[in-house]
N, C-alpha and C positions, 0 to 999 in steps of 0.2 A: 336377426342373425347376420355378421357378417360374412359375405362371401370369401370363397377359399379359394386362393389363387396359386396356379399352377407353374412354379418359376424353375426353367431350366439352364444351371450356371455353366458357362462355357469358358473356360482357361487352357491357356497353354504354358507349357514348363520345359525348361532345357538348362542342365548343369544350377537346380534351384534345392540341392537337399537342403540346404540349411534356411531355406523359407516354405518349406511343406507344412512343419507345425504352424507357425504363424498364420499360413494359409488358411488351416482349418478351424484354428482357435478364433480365427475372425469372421470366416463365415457360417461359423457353425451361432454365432449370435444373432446373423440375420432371419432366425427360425421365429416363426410368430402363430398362433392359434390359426389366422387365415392364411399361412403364406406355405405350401407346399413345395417344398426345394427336391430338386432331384441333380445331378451333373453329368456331366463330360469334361472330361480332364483327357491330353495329350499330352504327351512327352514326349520327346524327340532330341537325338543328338548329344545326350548328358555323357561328358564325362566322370560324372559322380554318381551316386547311388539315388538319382532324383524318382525313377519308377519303381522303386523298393519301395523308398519311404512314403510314395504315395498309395502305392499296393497294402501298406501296411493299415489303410483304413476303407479297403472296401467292405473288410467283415464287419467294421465299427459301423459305416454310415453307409445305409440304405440308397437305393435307386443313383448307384454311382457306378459310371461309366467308364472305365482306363482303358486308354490306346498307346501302344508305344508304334511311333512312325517316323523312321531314321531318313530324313531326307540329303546324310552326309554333306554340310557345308557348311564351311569355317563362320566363326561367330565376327560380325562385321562392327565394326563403331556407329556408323549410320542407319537409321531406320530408313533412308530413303537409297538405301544401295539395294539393285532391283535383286542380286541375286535373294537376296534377304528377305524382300519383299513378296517374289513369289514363292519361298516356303513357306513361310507366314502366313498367307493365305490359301495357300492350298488345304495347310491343316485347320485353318481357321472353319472353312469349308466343309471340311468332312466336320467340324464339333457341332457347326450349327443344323447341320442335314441330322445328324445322329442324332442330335435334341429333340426331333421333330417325335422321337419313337416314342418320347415320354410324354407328347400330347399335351405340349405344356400352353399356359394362356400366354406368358412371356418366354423368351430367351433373355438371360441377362449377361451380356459379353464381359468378361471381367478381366483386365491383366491380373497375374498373380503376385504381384509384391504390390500391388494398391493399397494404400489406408483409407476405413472408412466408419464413418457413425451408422450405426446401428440399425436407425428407422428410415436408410436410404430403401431400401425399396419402396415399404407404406408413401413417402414425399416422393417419389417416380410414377409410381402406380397412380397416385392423387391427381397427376396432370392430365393423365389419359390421353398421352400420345403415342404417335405408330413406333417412334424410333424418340430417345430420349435422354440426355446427356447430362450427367453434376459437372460442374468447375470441376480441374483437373489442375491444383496447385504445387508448386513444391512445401513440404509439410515447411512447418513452422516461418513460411513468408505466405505475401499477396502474389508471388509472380507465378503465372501461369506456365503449366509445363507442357503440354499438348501441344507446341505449336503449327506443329507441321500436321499434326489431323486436325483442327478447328479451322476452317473455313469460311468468308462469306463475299461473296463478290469478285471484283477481279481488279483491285486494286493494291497496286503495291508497296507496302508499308518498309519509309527506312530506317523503321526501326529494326528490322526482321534482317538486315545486312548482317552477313556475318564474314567474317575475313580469310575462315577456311574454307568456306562453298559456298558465297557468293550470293544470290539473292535465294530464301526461300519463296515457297510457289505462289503463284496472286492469291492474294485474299486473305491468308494467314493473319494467327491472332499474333500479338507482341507478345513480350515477356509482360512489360510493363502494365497495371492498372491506368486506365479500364479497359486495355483488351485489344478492342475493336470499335469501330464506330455505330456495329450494331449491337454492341454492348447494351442490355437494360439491366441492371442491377435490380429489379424489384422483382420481375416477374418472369415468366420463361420466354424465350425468341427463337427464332426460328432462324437456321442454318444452314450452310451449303454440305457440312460434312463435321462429323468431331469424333472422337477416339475416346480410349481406354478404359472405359466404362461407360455401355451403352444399354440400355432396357428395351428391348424390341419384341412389338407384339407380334408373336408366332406365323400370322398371315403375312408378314411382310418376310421374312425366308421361307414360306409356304406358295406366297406367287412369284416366288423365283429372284431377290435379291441376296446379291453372292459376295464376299470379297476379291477385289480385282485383282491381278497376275503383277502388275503396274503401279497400282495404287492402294492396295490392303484395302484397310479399313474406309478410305477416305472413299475409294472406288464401290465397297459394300454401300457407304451414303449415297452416292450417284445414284447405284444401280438402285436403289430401292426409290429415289425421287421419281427417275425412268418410271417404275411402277408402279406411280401415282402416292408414295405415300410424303411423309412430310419430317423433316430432322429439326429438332427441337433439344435447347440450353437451358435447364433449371440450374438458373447462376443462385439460387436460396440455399440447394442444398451442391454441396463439396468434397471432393477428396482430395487424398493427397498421396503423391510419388513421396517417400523415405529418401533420408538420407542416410549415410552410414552410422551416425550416433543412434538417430531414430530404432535403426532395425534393431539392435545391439540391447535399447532398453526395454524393446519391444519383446524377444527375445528371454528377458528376464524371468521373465510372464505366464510362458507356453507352457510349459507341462501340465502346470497344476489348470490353467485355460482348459483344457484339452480336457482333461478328468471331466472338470465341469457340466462341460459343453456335449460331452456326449453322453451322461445321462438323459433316460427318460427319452432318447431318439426315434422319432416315428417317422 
C-alpha cells in the first residue's frame, strides 16, 4: 500500500475574483488516493469580491482555511519594492505557521495564478527533498520567469541588466536557456534560493524558517539553509506563469472543471 501523504497548500490572493475558479479547478486535480490536501488561502487588500468567491468554497472543499488580512498598501509593479515585500511575507508567515495545525507531512507554497500538470506533487515528493522547486517558465516559451527568486552564487550575470533598475541581485538566473551555470537539465540541483512554487517538508517551518521582511521568499530560502536544510531545482518537472491569451482559454473551462472536480471530495 502506498503511503498517504499529508499536503498543506499555502496561497495568497489580492484583487484575483476572476482567477478563484481556475484556482480551484486546477488544484482540485492534484487530488490522488495517497495525497491528502488540506489549505490556507489569505486574502488581503481586494478591491473586488476576491474573499467571497473564495468563501464561496469552504462548504464545497474540506480542511480549508480563509484569512482575510488587510495590510492597506498600494499595489507596486516590483516584487522587489520593500514595502511589497514586507506584506508579502508577513502574510506569507501567518499561512505557513497556520499550515502547521493541519499536521501536514509537506507545505506546498503555491502562487495563485500558476499553471501546472497534474502529477507535480507525486514528481516533487519522488525527490525527497527538505525544500523543493519545478522550472518556473513563461507558459508557451523556454524563458524562465522567476528570476529574482532563483538564486546561486554570487556572480553577476549581464544578461540580468535591465534599463529600468539596473543590476538584478548576484546570482540570479537569466531569462535566457540554460539559466544558470549551475543549470543541470537532467536531474535536480541544489540552490541558493527559488520561488513560486516550493514543496517544503513541514520540519523545516517547524524549526523555525520564516519568510524575510527584506527578502520574501528568497530570505524563507536563506533562513531555512541557516537551519541546516537544503534548496533544491527539479528542472524535469515545470510550470508556468499565463499570459493574458492563456488565462482567457483557460477560463473557458472552469465551471464545468469545477462540477467535476468536486465530486466524490474527501
Amino acid at each position: 500500500m502506498k503511503r498517504v501523504y499529508s499536503i498543506c497548500v499555502c496561497s495568497l490572493f489580492r484583487n484575483s475574483e476572476n482567477n478563484v475558479d481556475t484556482y480551484f479547478a486546477n488544484i482540485l486535480r492534484l487530488r490522488r488516493k495517497n495525497v491528502r490536501l488540506s489549505f490556507v488561502l489569505i486574502e488581503g487588500d481586494s478591491s473586488d469580491n476576491t474573499y467571497g468567491k473564495i468563501e464561496s468554497y469552504i462548504k464545497k472543499v474540506p480542511r480549508l482555511i480563509l484569512k482575510k488580512i488587510d495590510k492597506r498598501t498600494i499595489v507596486y509593479g516590483s516584487v522587489a519594492n520593500p514595502v511589497r515585500l514586507k506584506a508579502l511575507s508577513e502574510l506569507a508567515n501567518d499561512a505557513i505557521v497556520t499550515a502547521l495545525s493541519f499536521k501536514p507531512d509537506y507545505i506546498l507554497w503555491l502562487e495563485s495564478d500558476i499553471l501546472y500538470d497534474y502529477d507535480i506533487l507525486e514528481r516533487l515528493i519522488q525527490k525527497n527533498k527538505d525544500l523543493i522547486a519545478p522550472l518556473v517558465l513563461r507558459k508557451g516559451s523556454d524563458k524562465f520567469y522567476d528570476i529574482w527568486a532563483f538564486r546561486s552564487g554570487n556572480k553577476i550575470n549581464e544578461n540580468n541588466k535591465r534599463r529600468d533598475r539596473g543590476w538584478l541581485p548576484r546570482g540570479c538566473f537569466t531569462i535566457e536557456y540554460p539559466y544558470h551555470e549551475c543549470f543541470n537539465p537532467d536531474k535536480p540541483f541544489e540552490v541558493d534560493s527559488c520561488g513560486s512554487v516550493l514543496l517544503i517538508k513541514s520540519k523545516v517551518v517547524i524549526e523555525g524558517a520564516r519568510f524575510s521582511k527584506k527578502e520574501s521568499i528568497v530570505g524563507f530560502c536563506k533562513s531555512a539553509k541557516k537551519h541546516g536544510f537544503s534548496v533544491w531545482v527539479d528542472p524535469t518537472t515545470k510550470v508556468y506563469h499565463p499570459n493574458t491569451k492563456t488565462i482567457k482559454l483557460i477560463t473557458t473551462f472552469i465551471k464545468r472543471e469545477i462540477k467535476i472536480r468536486l465530486v466524490d471530495w474527501t
